[in-house]
Backbone as JSON Lines, residues from 0, in Angstrom:
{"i":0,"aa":"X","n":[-15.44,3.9,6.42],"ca":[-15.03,4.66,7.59],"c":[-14.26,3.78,8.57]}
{"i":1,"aa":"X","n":[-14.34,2.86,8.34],"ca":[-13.77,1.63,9.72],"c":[-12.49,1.23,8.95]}
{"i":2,"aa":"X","n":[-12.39,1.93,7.76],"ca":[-11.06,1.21,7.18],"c":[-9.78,2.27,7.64]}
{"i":3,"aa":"X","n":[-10.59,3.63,7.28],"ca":[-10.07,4.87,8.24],"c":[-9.76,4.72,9.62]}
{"i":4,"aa":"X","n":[-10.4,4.6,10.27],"ca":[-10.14,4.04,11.84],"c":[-9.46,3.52,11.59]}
{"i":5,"aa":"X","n":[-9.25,2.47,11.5],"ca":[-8.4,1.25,11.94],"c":[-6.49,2.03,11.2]}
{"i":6,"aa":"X","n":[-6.7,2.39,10.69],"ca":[-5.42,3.16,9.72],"c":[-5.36,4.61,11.01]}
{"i":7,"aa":"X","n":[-5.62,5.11,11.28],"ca":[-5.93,6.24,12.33],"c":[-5.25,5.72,13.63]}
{"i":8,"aa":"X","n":[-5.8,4.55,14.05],"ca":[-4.95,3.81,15.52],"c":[-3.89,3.74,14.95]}
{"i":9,"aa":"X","n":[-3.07,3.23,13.67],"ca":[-1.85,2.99,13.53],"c":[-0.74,4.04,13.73]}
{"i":10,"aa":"X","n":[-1.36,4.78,14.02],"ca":[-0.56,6.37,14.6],"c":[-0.8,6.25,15.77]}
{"i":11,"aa":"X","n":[-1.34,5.93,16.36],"ca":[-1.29,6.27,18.06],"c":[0.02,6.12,18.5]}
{"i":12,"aa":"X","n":[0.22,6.65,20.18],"ca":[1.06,6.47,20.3],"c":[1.1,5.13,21.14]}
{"i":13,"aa":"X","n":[-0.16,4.21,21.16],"ca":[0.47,2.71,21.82],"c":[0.94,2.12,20.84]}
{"i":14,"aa":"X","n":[0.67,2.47,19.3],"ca":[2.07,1.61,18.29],"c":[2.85,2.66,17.92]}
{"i":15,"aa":"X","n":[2.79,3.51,17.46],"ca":[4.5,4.31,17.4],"c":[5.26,4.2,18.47]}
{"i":16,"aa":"X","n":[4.68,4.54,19.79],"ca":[5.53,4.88,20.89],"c":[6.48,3.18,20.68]}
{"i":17,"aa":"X","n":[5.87,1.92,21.39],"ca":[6.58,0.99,20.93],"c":[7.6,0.81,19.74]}
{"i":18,"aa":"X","n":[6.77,0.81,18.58],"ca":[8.24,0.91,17.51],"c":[9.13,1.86,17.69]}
{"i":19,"aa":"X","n":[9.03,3.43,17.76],"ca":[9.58,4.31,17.86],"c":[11.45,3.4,18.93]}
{"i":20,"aa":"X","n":[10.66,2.88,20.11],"ca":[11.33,2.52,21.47],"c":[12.07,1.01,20.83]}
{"i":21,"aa":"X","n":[11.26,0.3,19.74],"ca":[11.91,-0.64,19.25],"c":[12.81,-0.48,18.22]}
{"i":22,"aa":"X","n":[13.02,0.38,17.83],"ca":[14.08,1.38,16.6],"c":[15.24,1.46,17.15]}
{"i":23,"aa":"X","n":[15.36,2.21,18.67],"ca":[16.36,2.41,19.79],"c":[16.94,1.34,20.53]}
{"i":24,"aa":"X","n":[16.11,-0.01,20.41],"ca":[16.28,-1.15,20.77],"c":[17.74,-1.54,20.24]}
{"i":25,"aa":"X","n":[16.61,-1.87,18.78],"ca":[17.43,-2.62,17.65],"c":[19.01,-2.0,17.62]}
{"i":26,"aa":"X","n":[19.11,-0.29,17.73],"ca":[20.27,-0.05,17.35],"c":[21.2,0.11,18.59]}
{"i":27,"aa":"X","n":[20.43,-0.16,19.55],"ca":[21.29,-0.52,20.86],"c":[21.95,-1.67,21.37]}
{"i":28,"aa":"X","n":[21.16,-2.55,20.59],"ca":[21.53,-3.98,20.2],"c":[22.48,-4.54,19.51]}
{"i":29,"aa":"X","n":[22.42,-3.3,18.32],"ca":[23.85,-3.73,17.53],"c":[24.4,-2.82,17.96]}
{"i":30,"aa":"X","n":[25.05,-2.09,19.25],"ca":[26.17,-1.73,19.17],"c":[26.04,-0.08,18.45]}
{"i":31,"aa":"X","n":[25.32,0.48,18.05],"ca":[25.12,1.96,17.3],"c":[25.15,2.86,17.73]}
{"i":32,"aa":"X","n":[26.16,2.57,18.46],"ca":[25.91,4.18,19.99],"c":[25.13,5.82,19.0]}
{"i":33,"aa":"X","n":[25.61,6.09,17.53],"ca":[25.6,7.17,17.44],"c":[24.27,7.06,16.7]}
{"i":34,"aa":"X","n":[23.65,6.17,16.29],"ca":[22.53,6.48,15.6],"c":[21.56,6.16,16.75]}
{"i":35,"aa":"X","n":[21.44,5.66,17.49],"ca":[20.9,5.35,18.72],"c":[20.73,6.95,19.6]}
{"i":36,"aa":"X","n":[21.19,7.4,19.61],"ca":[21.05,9.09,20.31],"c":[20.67,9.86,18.83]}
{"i":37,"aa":"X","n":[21.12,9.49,17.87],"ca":[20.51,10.77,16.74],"c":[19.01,10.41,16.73]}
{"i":38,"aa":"X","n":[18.56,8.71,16.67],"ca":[17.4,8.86,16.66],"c":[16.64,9.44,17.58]}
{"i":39,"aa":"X","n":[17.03,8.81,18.8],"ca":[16.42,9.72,20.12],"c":[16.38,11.29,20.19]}
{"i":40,"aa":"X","n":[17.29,11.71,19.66],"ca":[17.13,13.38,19.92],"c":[16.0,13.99,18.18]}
{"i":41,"aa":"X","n":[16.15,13.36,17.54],"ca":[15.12,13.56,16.34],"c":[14.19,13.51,16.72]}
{"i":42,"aa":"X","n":[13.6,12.05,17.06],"ca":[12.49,11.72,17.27],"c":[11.93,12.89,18.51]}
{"i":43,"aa":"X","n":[12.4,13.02,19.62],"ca":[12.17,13.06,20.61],"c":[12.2,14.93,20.01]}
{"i":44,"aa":"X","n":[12.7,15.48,19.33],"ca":[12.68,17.06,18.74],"c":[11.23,16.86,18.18]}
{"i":45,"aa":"X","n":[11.0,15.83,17.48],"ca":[9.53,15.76,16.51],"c":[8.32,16.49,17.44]}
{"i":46,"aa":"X","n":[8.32,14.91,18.28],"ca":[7.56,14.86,19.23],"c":[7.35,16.06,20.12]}
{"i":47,"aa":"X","n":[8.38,16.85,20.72],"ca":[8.57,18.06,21.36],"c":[7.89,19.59,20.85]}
{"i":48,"aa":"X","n":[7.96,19.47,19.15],"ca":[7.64,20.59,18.06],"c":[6.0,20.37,18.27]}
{"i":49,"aa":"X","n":[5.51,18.99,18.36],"ca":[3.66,18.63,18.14],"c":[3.38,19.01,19.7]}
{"i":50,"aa":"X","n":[3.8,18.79,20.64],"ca":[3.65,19.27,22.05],"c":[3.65,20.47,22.09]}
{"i":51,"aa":"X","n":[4.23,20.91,21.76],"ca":[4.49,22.89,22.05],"c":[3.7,23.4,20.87]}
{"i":52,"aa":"X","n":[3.11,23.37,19.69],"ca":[2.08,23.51,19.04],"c":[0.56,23.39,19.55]}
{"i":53,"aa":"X","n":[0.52,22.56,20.4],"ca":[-0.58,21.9,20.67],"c":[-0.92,22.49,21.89]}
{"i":54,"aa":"X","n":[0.24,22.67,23.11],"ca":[-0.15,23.67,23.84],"c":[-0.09,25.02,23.93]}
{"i":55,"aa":"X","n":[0.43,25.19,22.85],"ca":[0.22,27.24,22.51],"c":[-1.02,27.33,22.38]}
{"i":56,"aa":"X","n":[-1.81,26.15,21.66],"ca":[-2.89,26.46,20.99],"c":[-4.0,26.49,22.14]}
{"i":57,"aa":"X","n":[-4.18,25.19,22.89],"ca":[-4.8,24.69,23.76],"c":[-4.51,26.33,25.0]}
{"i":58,"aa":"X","n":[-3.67,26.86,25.23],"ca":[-3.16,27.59,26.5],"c":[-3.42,29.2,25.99]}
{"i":59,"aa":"X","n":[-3.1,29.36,24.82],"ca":[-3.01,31.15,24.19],"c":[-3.79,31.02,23.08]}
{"i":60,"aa":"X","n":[-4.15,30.11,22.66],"ca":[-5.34,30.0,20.88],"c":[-3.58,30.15,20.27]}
{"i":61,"aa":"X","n":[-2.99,30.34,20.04],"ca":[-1.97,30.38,19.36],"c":[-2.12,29.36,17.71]}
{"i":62,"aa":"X","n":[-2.4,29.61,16.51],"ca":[-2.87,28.98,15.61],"c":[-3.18,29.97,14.25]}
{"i":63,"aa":"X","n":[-3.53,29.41,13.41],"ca":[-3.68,29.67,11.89],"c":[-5.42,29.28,11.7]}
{"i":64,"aa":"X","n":[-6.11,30.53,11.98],"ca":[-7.73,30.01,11.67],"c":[-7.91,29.97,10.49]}
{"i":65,"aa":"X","n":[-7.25,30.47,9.68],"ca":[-7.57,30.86,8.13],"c":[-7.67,29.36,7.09]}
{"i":66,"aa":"X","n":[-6.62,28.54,7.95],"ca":[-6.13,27.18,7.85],"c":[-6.49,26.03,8.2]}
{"i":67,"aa":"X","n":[-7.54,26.49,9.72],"ca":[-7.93,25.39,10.89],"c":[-6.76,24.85,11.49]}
{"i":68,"aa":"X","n":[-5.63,25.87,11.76],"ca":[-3.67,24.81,12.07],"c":[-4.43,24.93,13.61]}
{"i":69,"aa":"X","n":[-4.22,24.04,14.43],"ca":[-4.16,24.61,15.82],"c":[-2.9,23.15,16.44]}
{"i":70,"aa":"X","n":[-2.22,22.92,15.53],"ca":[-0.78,21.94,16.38],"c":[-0.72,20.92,15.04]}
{"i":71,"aa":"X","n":[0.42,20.78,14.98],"ca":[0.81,18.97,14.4],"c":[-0.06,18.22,14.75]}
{"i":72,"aa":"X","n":[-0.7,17.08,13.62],"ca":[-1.15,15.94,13.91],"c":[-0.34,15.41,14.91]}
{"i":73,"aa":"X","n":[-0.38,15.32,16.2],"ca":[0.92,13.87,16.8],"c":[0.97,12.67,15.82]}
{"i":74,"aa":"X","n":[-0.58,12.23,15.57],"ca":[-0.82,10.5,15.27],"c":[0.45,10.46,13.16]}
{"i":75,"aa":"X","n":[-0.04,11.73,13.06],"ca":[0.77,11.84,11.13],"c":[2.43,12.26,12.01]}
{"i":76,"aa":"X","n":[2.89,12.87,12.49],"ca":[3.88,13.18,12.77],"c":[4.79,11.5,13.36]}
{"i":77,"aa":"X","n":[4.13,11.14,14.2],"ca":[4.69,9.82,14.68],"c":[4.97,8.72,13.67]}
{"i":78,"aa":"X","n":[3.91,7.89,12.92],"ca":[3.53,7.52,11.78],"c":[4.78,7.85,10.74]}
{"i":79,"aa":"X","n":[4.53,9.04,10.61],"ca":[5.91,9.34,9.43],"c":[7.37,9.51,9.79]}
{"i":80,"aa":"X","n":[7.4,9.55,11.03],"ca":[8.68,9.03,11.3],"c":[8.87,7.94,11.46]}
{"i":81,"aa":"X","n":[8.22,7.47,12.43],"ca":[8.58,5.54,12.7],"c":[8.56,4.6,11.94]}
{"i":82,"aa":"X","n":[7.35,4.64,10.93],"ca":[7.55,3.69,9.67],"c":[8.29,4.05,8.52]}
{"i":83,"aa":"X","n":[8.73,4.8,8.11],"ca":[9.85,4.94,7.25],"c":[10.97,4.26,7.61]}
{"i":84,"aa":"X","n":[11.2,4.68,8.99],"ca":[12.53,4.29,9.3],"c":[12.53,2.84,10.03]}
{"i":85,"aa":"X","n":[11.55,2.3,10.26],"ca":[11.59,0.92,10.86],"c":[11.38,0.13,9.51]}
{"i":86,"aa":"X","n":[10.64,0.52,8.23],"ca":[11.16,-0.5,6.8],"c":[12.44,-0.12,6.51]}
{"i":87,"aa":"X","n":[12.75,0.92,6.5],"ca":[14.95,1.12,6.11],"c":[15.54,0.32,7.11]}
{"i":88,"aa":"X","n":[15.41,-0.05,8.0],"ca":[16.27,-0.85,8.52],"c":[15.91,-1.92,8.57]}
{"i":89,"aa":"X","n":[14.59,-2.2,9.0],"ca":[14.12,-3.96,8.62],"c":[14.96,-4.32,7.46]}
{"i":90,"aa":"X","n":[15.08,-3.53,6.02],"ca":[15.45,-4.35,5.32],"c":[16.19,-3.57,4.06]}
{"i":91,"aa":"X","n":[17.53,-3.07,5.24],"ca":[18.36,-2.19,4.7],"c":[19.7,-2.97,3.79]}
{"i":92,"aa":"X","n":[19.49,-4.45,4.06],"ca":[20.61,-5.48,3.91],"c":[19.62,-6.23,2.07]}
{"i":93,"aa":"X","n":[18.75,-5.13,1.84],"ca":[18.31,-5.73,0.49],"c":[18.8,-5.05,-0.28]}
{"i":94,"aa":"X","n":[18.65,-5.36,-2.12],"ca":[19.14,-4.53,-2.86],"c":[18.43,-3.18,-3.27]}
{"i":95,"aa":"X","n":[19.62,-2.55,-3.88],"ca":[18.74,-1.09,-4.07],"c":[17.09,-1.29,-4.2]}
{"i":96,"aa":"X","n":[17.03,-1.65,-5.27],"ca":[15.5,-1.37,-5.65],"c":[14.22,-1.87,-4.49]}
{"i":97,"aa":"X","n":[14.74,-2.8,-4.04],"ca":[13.84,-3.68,-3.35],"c":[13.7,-2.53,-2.01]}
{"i":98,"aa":"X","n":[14.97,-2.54,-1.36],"ca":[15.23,-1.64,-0.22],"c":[14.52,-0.27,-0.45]}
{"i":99,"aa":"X","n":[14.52,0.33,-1.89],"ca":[13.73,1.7,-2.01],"c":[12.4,1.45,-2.12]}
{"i":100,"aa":"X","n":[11.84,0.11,-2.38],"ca":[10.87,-0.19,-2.36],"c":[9.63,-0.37,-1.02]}
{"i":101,"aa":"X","n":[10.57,-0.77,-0.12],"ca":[10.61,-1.04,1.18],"c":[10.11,0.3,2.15]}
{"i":102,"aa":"X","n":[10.87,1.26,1.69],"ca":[11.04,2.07,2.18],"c":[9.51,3.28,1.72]}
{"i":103,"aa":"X","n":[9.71,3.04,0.39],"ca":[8.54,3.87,-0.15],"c":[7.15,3.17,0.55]}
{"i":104,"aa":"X","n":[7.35,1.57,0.73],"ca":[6.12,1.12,1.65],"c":[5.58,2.15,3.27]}
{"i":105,"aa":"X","n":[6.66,2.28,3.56],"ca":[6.61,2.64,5.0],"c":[6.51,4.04,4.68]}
{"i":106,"aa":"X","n":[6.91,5.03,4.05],"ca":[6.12,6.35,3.64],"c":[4.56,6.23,2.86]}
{"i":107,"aa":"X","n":[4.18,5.65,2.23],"ca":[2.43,4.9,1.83],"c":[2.09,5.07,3.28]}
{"i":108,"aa":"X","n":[2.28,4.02,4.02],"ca":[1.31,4.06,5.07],"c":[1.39,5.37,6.3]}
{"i":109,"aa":"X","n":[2.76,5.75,6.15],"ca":[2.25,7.08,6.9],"c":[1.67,7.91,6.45]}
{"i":110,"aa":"X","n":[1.59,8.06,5.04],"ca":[0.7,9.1,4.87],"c":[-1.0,8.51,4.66]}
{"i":111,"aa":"X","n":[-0.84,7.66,4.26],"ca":[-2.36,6.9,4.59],"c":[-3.01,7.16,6.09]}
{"i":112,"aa":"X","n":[-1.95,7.19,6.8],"ca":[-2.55,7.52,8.45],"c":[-2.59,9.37,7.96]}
{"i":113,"aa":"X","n":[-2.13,9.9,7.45],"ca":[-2.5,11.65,7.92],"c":[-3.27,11.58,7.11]}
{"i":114,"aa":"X","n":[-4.03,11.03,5.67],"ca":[-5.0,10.96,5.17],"c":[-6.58,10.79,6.16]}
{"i":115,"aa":"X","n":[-5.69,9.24,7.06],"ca":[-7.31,9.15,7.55],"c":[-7.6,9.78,9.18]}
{"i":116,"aa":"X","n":[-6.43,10.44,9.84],"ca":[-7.02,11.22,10.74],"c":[-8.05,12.43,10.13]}
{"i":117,"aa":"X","n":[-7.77,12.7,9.12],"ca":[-8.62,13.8,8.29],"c":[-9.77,12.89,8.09]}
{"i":118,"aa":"X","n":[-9.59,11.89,7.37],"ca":[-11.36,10.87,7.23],"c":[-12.01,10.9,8.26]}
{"i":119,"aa":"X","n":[-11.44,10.77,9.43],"ca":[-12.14,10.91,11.15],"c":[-12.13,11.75,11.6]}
{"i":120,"aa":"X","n":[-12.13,13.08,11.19],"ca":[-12.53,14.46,11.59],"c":[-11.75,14.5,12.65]}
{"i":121,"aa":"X","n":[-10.27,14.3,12.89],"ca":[-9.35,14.39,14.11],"c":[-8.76,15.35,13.75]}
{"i":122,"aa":"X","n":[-8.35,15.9,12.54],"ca":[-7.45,17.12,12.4],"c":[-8.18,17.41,11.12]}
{"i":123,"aa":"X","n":[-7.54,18.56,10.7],"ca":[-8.08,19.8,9.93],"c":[-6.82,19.06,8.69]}
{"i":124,"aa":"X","n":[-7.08,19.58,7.5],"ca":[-6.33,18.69,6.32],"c":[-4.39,19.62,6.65]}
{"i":125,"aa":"X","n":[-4.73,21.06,7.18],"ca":[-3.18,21.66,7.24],"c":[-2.52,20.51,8.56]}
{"i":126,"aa":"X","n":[-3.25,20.4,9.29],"ca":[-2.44,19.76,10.63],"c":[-2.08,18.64,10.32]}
{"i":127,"aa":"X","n":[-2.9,18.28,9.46],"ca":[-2.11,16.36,9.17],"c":[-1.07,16.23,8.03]}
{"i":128,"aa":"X","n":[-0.94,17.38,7.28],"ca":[0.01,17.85,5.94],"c":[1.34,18.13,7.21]}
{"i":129,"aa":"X","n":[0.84,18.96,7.84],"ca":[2.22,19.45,8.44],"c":[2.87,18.63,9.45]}
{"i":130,"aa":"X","n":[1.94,17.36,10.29],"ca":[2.15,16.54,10.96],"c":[3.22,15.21,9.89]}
{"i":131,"aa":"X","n":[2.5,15.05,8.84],"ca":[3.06,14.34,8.43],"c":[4.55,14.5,7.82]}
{"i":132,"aa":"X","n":[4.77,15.7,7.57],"ca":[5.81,16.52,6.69],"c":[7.12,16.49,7.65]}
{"i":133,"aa":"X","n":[6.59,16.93,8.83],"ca":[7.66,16.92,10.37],"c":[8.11,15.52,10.49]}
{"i":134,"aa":"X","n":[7.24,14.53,10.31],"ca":[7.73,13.62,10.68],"c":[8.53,12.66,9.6]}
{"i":135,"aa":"X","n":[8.54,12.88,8.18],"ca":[9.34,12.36,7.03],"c":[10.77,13.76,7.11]}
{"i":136,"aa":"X","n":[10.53,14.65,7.45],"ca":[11.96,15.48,8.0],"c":[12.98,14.68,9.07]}
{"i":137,"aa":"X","n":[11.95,14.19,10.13],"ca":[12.36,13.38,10.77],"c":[13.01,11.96,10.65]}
{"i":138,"aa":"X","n":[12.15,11.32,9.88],"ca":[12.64,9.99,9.27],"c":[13.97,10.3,8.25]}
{"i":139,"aa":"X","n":[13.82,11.4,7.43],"ca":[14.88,11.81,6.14],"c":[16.21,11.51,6.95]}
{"i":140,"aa":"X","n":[16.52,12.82,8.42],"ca":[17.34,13.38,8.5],"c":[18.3,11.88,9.15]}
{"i":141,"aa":"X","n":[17.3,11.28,9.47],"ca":[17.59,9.7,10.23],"c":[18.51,9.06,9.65]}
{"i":142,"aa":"X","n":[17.55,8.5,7.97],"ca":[17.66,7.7,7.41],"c":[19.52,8.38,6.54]}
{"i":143,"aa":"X","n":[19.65,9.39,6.69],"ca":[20.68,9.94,5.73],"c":[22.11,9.98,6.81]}
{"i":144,"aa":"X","n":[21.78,9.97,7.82],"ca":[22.72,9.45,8.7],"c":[23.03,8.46,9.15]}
{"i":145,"aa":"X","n":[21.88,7.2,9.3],"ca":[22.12,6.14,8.87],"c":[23.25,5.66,7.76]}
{"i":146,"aa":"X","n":[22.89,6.43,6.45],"ca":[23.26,5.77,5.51],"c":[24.77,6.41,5.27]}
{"i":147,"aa":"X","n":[25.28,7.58,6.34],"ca":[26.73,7.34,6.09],"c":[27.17,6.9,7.12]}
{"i":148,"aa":"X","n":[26.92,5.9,8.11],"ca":[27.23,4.97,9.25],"c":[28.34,3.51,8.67]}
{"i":149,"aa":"X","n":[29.43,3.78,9.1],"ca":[30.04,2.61,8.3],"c":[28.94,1.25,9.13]}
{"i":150,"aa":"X","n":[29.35,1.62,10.62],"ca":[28.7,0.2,11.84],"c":[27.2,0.62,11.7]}
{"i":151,"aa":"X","n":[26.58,-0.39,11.22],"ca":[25.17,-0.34,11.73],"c":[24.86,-1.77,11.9]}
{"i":152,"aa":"X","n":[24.7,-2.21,12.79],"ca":[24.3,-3.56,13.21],"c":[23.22,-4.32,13.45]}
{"i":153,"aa":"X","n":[21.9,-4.87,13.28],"ca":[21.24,-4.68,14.02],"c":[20.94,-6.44,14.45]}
{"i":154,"aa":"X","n":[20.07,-6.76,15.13],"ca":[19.49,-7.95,15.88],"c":[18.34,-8.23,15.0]}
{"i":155,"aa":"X","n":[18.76,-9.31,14.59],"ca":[17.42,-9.8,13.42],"c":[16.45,-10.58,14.79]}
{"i":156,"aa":"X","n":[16.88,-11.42,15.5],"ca":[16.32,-11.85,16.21],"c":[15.68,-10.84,17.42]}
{"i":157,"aa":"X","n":[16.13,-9.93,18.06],"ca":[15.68,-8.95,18.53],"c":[14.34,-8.28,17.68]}
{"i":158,"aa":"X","n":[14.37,-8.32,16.54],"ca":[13.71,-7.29,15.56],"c":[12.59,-8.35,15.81]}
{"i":159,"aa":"X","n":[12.54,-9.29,15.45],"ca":[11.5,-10.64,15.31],"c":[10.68,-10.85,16.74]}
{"i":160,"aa":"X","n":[11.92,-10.5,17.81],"ca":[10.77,-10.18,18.91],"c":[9.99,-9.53,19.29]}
{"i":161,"aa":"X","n":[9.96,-8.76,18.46],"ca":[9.28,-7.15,18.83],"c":[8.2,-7.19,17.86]}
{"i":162,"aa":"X","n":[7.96,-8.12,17.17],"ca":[6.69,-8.51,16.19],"c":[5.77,-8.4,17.07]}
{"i":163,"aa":"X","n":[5.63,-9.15,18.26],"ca":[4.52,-9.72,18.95],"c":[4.0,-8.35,20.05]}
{"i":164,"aa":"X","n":[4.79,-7.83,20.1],"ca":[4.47,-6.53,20.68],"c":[3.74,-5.39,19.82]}
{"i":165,"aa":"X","n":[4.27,-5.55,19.12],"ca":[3.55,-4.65,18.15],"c":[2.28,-4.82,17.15]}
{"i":166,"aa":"X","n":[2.17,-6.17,17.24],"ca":[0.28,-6.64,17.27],"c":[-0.22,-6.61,18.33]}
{"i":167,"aa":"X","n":[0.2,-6.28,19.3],"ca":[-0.26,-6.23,20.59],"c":[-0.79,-4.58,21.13]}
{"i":168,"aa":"X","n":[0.07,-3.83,20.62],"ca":[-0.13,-2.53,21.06],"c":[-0.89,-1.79,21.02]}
{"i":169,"aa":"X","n":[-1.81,-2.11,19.38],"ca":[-2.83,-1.75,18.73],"c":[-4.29,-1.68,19.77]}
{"i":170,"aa":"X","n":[-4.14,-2.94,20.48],"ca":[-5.59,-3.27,21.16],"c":[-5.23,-2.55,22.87]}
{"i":171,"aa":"X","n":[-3.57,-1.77,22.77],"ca":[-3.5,-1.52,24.7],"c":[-4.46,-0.32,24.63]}
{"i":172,"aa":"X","n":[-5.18,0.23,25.56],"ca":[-5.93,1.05,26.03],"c":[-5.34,2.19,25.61]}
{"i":173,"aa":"X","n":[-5.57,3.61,24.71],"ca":[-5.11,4.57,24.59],"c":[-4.56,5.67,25.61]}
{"i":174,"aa":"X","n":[-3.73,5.9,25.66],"ca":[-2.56,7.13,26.91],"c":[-3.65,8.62,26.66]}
{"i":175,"aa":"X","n":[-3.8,9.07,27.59],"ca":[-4.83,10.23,27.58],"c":[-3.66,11.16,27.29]}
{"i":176,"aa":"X","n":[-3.07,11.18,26.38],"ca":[-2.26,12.54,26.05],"c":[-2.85,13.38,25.66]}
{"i":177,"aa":"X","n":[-3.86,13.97,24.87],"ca":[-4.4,15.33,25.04],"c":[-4.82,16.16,26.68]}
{"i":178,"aa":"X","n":[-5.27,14.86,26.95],"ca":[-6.01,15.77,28.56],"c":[-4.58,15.95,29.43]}
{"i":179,"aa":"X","n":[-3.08,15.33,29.48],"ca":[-2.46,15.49,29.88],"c":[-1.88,17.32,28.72]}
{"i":180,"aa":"X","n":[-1.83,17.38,28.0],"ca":[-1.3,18.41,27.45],"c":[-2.37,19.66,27.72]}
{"i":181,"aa":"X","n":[-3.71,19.37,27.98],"ca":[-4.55,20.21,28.23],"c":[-4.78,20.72,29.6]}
{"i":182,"aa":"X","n":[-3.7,20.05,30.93],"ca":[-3.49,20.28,31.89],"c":[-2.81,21.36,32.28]}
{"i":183,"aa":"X","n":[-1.5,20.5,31.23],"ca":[0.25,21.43,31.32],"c":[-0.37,22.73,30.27]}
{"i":184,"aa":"X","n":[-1.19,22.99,29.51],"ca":[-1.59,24.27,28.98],"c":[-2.13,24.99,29.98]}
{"i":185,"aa":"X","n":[-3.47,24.72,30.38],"ca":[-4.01,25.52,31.77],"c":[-3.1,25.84,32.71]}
{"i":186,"aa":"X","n":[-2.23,24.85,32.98],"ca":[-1.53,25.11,34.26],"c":[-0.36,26.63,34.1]}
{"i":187,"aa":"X","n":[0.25,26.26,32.72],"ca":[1.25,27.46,32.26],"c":[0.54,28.75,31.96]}
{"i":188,"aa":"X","n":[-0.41,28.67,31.55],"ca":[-1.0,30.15,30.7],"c":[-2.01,30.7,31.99]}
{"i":189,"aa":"X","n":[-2.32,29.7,32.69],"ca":[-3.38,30.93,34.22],"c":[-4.33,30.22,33.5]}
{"i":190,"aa":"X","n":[-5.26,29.65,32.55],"ca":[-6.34,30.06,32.36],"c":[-7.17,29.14,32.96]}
{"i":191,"aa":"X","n":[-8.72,29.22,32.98],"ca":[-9.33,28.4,33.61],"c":[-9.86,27.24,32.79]}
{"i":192,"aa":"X","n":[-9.75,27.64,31.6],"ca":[-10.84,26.97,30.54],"c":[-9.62,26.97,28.87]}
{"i":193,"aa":"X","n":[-9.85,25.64,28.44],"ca":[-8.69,25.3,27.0],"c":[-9.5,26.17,26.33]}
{"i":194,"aa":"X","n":[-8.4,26.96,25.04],"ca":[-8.81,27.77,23.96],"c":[-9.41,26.83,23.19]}
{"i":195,"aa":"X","n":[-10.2,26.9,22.38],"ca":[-10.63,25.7,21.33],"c":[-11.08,26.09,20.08]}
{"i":196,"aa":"X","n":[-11.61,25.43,19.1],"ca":[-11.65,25.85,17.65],"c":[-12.73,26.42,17.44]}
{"i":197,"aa":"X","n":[-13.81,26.53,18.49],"ca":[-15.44,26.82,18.3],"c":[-15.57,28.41,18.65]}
{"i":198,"aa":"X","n":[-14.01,28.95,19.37],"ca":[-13.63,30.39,19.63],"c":[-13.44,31.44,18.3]}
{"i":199,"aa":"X","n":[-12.95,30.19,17.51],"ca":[-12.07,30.48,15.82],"c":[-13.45,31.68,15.31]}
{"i":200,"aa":"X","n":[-14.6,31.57,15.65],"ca":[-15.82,31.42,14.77],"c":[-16.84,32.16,15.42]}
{"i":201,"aa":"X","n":[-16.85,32.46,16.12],"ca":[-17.37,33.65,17.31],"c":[-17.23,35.43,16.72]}
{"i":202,"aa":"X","n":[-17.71,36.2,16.49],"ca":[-17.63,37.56,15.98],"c":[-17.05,37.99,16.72]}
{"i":203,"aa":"X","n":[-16.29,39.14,16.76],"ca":[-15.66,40.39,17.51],"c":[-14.46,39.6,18.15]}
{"i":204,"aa":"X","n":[-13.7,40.35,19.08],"ca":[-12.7,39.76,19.69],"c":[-12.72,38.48,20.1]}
{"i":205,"aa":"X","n":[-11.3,38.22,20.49],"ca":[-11.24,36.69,21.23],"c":[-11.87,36.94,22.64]}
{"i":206,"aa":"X","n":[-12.11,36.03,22.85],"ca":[-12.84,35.67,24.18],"c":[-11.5,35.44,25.47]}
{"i":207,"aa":"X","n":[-12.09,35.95,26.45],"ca":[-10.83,35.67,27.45],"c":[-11.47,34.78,28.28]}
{"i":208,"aa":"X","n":[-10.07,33.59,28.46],"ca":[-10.55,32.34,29.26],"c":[-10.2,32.05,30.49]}
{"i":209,"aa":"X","n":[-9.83,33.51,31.12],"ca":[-9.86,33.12,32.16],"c":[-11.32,33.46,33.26]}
């Protein structure tokens, strides 16, 4: 179970958010004006799709009980975008095989993370399938625009700095993003009280929360 955990933080967003921001770095660094905004508006669409899932659900029950869906994993959605695409470019200057190799590394471990938010009873097995799925859409649509980029430049030395940050991020104090999304839900929908999954399971109608 602690091997789960520890694979589970690697989705958070104190290490995606960093790499995610060190991805935008790197290609700002070399000069990539256009993959530098495609990533940002991808990423930042990903991220936007697990937010608005999460507060339909949290604000209107809005969800799939049949399924247990009540939003995108964030932690599988993040995960499968950021590490795909931070091994394609770490080490996009290798040869085919090695480079597909590389790459298939950094899809392993994202899905190893939507595996073990499910080992830690954080999401339901559809939310971390579909978390993870959004976010290799994400990485795909990246990586394929990347790859018809004549200029892609990046800062090896820049890249090397951002090592130390990113063993670092693991241990920063976690960002209360649910209770912030469980705010902006109450606050939009009127209600007094978050919809939740223990409603799913209750006989007769839904319950009204306000």
């Amino acid at each position: 179970m602690i091997w789960w955990q520890s694979l589970s933080v690697l989705g958070s967003l104190a290490v995606t958010g960093p790499i995610g921001i060190a991805i935008a770095v790197w290609l700002l660094a070399g000069k990539s004006w256009r993959l530098t905004l495609s990533w940002c508006l991808l990423f930042g669409a990903g991220m936007a799709l697990v937010v608005l899932t999460k507060v339909a659900f949290i604000g209107w029950g809005v969800g799939v009980p049949a399924v247990e869906f009540a939003g995108f994993s964030g932690h599988a959605m993040r995960a499968a975008a950021v590490f795909p695409v931070a091994f394609y470019l770490a080490f996009r200057r290798w040869d085919g095989p090695h480079r597909q190799l590389a790459l298939t590394l950094g899809i392993l471990v994202a899905v190893l993370i939507a595996v073990a938010r499910v080992y830690v009873m954080a999401h339901s097995v559809s939310e971390a399938v579909t978390g993870c799925l959004l976010g290799l859409v994400v990485a795909a649509a990246f990586i394929w625009h990347a790859s018809t980029e004549n200029h892609l430049a990046l800062s090896r030395v820049l890249m090397a700095l951002c090592i130390p940050v990113l063993l670092v991020a693991p241990r920063v104090e976690p960002m209360p993003t649910e209770q912030w999304m469980t705010q902006l839900a109450l606050f939009l929908s009127g209600h007094d009280r978050p919809y939740t999954r223990s409603l799913w399971h209750r006989p007769g109608p839904r319950s009204v929360l306000r």
